[in-house]
One Martini backbone bead per residue (centre of mass of N, CA, C, O) as a GRO file, in nm:
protein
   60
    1UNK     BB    1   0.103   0.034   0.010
    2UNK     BB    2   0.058   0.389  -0.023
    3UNK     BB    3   0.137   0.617   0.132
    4UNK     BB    4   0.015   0.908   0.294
    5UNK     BB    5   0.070   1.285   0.236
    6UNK     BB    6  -0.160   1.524   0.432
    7UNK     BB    7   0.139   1.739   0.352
    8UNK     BB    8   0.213   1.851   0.095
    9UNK     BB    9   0.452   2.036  -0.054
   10UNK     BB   10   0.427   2.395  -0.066
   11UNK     BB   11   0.462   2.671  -0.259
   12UNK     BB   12   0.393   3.009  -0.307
   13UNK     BB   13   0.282   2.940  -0.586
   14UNK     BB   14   0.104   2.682  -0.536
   15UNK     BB   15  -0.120   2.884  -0.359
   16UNK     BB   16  -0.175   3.107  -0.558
   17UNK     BB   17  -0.279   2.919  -0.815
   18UNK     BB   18  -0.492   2.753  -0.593
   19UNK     BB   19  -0.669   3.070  -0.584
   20UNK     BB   20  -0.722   3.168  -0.844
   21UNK     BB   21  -0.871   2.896  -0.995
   22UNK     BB   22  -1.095   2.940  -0.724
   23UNK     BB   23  -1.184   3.232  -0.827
   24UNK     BB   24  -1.262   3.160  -1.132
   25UNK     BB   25  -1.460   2.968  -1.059
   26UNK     BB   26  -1.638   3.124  -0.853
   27UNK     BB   27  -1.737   3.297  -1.092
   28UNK     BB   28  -1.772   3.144  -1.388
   29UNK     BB   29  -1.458   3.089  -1.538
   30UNK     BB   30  -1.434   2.926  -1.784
   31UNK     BB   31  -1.254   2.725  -2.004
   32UNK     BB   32  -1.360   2.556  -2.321
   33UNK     BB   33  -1.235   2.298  -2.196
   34UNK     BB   34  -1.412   2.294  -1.914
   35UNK     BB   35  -1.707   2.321  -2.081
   36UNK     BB   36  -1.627   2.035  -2.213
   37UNK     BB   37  -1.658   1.849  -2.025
   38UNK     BB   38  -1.898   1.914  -1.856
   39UNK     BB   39  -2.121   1.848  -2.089
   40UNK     BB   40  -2.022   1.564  -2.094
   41UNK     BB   41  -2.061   1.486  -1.789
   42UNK     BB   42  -2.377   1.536  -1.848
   43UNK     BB   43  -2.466   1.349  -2.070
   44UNK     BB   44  -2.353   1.112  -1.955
   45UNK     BB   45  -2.541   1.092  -1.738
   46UNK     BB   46  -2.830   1.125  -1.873
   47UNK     BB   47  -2.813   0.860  -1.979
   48UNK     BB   48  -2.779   0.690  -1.684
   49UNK     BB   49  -3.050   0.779  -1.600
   50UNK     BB   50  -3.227   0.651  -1.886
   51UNK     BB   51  -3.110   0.366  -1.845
   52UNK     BB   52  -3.273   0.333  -1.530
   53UNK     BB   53  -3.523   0.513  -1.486
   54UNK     BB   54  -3.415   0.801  -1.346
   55UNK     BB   55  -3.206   0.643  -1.166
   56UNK     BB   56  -2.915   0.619  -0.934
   57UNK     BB   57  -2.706   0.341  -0.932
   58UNK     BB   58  -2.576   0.416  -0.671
   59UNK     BB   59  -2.824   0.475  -0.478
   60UNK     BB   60  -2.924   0.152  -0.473
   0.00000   0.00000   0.00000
């Protein structure tokens, strides 16, 4: 098994990088890209949830 580290070294330029990130996505600024994502993992969802009648078989 392979031990985790609760506490990975972070240098203050990747704390200020993962707090920008934080701040664009919860304006609601996404790239063409992460907006391709999601549209993608929307269509998924929505299929698996008509293959199923309606509901999500993980909470089954």
């Amino acid at each position: 098994m392979i031990p985790s580290n609760p506490n990975p070294p972070m240098t203050n330029a990747d704390v200020m990088r993962f707090h920008n990130r934080m701040a664009r996505r919860m304006r609601g600024e996404f790239t063409q890209h992460e907006l391709a994502l999601y549209e993608q993992a929307k269509r998924t969802y929505e299929h698996i949830l008509k293959n199923n009648g309606g509901k999500n078989p993980i909470f089954n």
